[in-house]
PyMOL CGO cylinders between C-alpha atoms (Angstrom):
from pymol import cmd
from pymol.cgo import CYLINDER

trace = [
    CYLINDER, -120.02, -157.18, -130.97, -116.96, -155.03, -131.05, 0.3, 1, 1, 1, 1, 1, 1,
    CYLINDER, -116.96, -155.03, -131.05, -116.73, -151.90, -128.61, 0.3, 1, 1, 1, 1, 1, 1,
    CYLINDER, -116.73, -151.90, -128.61, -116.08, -149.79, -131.23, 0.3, 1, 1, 1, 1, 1, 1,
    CYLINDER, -116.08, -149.79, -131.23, -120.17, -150.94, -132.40, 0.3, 1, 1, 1, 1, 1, 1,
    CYLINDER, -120.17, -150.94, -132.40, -121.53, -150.99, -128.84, 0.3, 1, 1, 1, 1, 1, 1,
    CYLINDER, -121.53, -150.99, -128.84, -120.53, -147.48, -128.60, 0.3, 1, 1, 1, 1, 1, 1,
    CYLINDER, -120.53, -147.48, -128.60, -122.51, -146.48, -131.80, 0.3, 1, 1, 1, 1, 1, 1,
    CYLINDER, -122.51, -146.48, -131.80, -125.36, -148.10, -129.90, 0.3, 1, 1, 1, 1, 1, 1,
    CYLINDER, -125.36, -148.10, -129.90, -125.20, -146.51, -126.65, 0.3, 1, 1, 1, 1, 1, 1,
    CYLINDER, -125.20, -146.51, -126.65, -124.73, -143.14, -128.41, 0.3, 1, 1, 1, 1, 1, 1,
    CYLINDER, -124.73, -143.14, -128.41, -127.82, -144.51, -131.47, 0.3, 1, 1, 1, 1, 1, 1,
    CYLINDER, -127.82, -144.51, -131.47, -125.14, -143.80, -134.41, 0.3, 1, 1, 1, 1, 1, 1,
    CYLINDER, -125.14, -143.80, -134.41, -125.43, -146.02, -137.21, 0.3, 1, 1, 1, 1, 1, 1,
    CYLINDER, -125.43, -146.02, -137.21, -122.91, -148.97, -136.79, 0.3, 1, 1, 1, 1, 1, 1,
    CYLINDER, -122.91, -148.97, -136.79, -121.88, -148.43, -140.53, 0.3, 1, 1, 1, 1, 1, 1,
    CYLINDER, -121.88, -148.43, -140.53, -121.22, -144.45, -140.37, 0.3, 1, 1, 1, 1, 1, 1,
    CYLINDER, -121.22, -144.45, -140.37, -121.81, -141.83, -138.18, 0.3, 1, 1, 1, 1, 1, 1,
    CYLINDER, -121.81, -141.83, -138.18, -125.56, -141.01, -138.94, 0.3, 1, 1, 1, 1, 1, 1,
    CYLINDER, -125.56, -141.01, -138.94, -128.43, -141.21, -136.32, 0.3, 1, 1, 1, 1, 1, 1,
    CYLINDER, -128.43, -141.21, -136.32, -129.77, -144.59, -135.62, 0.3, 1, 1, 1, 1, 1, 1,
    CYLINDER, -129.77, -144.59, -135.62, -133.55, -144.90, -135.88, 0.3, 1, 1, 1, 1, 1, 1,
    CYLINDER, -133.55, -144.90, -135.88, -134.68, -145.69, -132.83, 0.3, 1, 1, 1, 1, 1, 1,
    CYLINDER, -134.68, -145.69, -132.83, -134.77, -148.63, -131.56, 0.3, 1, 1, 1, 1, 1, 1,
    CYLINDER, -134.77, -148.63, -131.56, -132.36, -150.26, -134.46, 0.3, 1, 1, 1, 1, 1, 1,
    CYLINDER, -132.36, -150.26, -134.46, -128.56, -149.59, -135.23, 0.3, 1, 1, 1, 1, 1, 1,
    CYLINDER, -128.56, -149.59, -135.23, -128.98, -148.51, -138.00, 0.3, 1, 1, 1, 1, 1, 1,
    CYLINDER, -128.98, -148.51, -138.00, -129.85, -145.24, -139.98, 0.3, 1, 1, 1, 1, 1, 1,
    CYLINDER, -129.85, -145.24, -139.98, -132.74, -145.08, -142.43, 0.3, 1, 1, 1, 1, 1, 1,
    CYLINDER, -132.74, -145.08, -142.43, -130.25, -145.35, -145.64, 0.3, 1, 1, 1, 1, 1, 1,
    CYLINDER, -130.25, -145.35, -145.64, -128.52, -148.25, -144.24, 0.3, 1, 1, 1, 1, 1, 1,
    CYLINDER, -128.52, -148.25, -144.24, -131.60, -150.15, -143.12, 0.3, 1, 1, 1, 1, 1, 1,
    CYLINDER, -131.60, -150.15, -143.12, -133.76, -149.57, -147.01, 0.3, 1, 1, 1, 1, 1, 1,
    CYLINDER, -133.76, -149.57, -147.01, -129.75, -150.99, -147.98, 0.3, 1, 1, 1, 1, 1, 1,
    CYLINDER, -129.75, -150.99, -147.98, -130.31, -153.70, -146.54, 0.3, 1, 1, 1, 1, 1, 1,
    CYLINDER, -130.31, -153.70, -146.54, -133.69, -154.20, -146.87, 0.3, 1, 1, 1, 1, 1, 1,
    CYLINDER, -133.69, -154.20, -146.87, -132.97, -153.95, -150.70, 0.3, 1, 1, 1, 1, 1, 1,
    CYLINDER, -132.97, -153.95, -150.70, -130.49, -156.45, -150.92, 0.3, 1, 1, 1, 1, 1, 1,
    CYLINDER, -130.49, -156.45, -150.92, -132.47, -159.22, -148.47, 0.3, 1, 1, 1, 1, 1, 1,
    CYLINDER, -132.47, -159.22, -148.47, -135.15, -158.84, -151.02, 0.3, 1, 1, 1, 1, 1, 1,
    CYLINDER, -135.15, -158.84, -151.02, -132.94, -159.39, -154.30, 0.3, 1, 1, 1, 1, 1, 1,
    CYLINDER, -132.94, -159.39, -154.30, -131.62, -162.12, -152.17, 0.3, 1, 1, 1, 1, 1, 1,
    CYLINDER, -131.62, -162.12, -152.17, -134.94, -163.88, -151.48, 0.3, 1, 1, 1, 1, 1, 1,
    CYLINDER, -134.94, -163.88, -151.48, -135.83, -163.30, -154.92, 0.3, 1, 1, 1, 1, 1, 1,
    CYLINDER, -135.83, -163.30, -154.92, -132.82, -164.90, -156.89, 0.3, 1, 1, 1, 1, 1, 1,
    CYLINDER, -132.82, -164.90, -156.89, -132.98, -167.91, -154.23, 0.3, 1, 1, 1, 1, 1, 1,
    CYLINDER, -132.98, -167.91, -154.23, -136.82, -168.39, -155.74, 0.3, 1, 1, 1, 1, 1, 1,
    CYLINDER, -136.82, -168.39, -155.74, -136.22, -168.16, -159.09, 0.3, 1, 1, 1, 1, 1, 1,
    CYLINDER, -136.22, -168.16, -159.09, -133.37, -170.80, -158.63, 0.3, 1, 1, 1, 1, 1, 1,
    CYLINDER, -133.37, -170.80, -158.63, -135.91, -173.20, -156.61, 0.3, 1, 1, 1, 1, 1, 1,
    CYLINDER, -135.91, -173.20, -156.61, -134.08, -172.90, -153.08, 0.3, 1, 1, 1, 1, 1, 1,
    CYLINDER, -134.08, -172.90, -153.08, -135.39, -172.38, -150.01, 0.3, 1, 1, 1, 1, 1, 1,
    CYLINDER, -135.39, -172.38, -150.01, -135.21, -168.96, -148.44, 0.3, 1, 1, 1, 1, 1, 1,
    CYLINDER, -135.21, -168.96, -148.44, -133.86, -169.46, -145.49, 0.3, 1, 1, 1, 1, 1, 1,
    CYLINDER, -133.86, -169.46, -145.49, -131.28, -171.70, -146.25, 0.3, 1, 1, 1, 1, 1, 1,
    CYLINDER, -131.28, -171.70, -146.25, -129.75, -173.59, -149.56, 0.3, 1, 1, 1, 1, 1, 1,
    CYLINDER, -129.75, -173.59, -149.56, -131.66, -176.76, -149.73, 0.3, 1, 1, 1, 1, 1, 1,
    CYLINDER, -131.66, -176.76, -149.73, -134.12, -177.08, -152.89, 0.3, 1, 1, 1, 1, 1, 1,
    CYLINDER, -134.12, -177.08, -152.89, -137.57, -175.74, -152.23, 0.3, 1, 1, 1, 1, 1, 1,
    CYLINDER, -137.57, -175.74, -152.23, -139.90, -178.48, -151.90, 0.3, 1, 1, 1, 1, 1, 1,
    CYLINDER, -139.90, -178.48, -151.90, -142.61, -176.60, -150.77, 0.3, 1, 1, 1, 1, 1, 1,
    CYLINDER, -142.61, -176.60, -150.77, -143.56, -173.11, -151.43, 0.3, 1, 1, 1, 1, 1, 1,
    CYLINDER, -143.56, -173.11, -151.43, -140.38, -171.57, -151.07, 0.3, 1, 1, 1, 1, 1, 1,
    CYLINDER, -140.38, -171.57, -151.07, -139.27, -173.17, -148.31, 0.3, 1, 1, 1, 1, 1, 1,
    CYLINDER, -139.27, -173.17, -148.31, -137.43, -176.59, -147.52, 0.3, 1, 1, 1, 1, 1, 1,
    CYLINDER, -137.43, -176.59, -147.52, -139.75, -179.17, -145.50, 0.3, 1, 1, 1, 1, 1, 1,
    CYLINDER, -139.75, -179.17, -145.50, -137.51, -178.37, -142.74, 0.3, 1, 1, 1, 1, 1, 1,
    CYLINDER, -137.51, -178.37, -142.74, -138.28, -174.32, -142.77, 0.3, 1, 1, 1, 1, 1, 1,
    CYLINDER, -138.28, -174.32, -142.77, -141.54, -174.89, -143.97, 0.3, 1, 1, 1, 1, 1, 1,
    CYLINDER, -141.54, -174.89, -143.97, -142.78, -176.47, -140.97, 0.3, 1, 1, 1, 1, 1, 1,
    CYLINDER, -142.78, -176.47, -140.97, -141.08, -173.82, -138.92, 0.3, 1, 1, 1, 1, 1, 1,
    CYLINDER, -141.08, -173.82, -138.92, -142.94, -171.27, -141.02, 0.3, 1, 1, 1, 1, 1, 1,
    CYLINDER, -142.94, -171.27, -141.02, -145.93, -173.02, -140.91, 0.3, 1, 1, 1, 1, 1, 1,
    CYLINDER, -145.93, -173.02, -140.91, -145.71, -173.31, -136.80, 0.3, 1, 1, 1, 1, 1, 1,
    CYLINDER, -145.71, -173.31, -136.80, -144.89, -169.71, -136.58, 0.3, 1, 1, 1, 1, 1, 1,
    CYLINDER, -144.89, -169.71, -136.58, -147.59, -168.52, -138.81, 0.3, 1, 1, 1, 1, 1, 1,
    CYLINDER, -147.59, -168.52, -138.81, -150.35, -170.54, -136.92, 0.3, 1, 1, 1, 1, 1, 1,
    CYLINDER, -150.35, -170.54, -136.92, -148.86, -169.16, -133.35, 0.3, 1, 1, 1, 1, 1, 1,
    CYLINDER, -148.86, -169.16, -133.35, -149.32, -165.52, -134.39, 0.3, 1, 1, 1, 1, 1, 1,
    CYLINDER, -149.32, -165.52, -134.39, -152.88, -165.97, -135.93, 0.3, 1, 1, 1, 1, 1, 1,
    CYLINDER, -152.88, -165.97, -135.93, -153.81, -167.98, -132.76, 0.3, 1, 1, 1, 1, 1, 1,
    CYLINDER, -153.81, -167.98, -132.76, -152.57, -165.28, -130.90, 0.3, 1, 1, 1, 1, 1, 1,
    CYLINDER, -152.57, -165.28, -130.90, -154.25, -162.61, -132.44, 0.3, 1, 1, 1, 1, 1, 1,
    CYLINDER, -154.25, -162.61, -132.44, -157.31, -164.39, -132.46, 0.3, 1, 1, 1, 1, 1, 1,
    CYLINDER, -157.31, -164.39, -132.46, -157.23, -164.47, -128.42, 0.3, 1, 1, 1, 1, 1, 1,
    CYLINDER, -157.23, -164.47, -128.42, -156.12, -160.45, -128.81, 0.3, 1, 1, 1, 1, 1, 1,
    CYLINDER, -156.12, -160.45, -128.81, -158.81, -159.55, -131.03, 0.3, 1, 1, 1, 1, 1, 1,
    CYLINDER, -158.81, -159.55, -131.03, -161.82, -161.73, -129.01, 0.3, 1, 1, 1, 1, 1, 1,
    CYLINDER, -161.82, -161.73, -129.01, -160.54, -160.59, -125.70, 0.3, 1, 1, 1, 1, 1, 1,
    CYLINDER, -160.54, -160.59, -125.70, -161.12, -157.24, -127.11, 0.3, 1, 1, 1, 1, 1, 1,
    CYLINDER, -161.12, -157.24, -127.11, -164.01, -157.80, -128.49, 0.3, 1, 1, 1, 1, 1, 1,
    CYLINDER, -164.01, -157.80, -128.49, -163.42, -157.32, -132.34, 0.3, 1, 1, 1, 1, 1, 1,
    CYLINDER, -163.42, -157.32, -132.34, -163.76, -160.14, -135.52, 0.3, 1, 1, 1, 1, 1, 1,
    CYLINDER, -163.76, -160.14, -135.52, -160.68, -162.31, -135.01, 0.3, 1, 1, 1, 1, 1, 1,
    CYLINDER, -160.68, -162.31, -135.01, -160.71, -162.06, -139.07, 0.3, 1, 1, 1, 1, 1, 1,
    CYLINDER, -160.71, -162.06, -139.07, -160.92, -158.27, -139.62, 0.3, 1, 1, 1, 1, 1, 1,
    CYLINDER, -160.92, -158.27, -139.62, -160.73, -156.77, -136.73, 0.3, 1, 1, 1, 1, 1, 1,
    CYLINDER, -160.73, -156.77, -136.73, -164.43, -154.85, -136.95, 0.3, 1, 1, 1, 1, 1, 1,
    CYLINDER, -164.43, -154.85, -136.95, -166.37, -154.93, -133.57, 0.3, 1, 1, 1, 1, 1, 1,
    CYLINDER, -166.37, -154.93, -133.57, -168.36, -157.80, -132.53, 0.3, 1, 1, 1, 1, 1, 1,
    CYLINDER, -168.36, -157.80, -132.53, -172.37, -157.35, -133.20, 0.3, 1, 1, 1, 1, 1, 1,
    CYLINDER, -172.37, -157.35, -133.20, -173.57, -156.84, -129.40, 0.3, 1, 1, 1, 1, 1, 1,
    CYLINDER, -173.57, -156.84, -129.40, -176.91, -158.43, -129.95, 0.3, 1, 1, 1, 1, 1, 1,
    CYLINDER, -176.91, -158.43, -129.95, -175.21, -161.56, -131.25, 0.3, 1, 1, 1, 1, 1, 1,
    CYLINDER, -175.21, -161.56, -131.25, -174.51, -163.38, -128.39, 0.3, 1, 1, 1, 1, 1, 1,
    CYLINDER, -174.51, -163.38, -128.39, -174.06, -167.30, -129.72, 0.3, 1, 1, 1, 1, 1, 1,
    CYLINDER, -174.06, -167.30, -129.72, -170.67, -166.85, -128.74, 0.3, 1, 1, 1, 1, 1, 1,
    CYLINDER, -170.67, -166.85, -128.74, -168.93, -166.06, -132.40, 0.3, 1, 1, 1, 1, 1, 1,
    CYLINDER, -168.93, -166.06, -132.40, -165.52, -164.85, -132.72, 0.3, 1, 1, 1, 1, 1, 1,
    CYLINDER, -165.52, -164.85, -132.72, -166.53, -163.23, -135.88, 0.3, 1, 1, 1, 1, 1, 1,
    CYLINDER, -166.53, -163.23, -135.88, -168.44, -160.75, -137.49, 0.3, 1, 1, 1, 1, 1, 1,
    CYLINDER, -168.44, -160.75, -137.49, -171.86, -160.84, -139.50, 0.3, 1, 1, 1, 1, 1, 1,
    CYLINDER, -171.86, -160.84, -139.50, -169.90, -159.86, -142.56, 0.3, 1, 1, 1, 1, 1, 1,
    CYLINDER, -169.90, -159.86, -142.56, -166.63, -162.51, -142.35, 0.3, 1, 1, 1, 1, 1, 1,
    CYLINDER, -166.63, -162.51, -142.35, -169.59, -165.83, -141.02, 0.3, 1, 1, 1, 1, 1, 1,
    CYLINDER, -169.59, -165.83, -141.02, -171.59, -164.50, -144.62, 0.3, 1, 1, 1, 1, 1, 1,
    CYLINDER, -171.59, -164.50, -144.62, -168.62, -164.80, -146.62, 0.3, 1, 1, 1, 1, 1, 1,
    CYLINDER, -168.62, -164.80, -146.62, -167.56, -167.94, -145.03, 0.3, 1, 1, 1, 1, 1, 1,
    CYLINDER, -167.56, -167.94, -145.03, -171.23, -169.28, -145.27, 0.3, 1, 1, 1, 1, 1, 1,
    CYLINDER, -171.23, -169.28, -145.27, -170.97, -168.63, -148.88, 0.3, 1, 1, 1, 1, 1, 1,
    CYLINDER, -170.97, -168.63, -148.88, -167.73, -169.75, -149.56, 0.3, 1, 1, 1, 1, 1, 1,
    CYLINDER, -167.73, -169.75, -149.56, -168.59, -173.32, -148.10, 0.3, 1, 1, 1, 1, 1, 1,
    CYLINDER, -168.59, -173.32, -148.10, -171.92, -173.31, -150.57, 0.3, 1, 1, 1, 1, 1, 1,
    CYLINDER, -171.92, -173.31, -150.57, -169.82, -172.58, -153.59, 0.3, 1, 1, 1, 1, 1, 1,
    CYLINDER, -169.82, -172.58, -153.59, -167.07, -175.27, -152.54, 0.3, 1, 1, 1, 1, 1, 1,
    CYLINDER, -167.07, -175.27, -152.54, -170.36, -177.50, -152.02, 0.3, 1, 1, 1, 1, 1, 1,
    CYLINDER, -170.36, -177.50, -152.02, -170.91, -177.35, -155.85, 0.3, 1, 1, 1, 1, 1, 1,
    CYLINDER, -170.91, -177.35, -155.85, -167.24, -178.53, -157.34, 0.3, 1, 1, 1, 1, 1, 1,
]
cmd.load_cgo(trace, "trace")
């Protein structure tokens, strides 16, 4: 980074004029919907062309290359693993969040109302 930006940091002035920063980013509110704006058109134009997201490849899967598709996938199933050890070690469904039942004690990491809809889920994929 140039000085000329790490100074707008230090001081939390937008890097791209001479608004406040939100905190914790560098850059203001009108900047940051900018460019949250354009990433979106962005992502949007690469899909409707058939490339992956993240880079130019064609999409294979999803929107993503196999390459970034794997990634995603890995990514994806380290967050949900994580916040399945958050939510149990807290004591909540590690699929809604609601609190465990306290007379259940079978050791489930869910809630009556997520192992009903599961339970019936399973029936109706029983009957295809």
């Amino acid at each position: 980074m140039t000085p000329y930006a790490l100074k707008h940091i230090e001081n939390k002035i937008c890097i791209s004029c001479l608004r406040p920063a939100e905190d914790g980013h560098i850059y203001c509110q009108f900047h940051r919907s900018q460019m949250k704006d354009r990433s979106r058109r962005s992502k949007e134009k690469k899909v409707a062309l058939g490339i992956c997201i993240s880079c130019c490849e064609p999409a294979t899967h999803w929107r993503y290359c196999k390459k970034h598709w794997l990634i995603h996938k890995e990514s994806k199933r380290r967050y949900y693993r994580k916040r399945s050890m958050i939510m149990e070690k807290s004591g909540r469904c590690s699929n809604c969040g609601a609190p465990l039942d306290p007379d259940s004690d079978d050791g489930c990491k869910s809630c009556i109302t997520c192992r009903e809809r599961v339970t019936i889920s399973d029936r109706r994929s029983n009957y295809k």
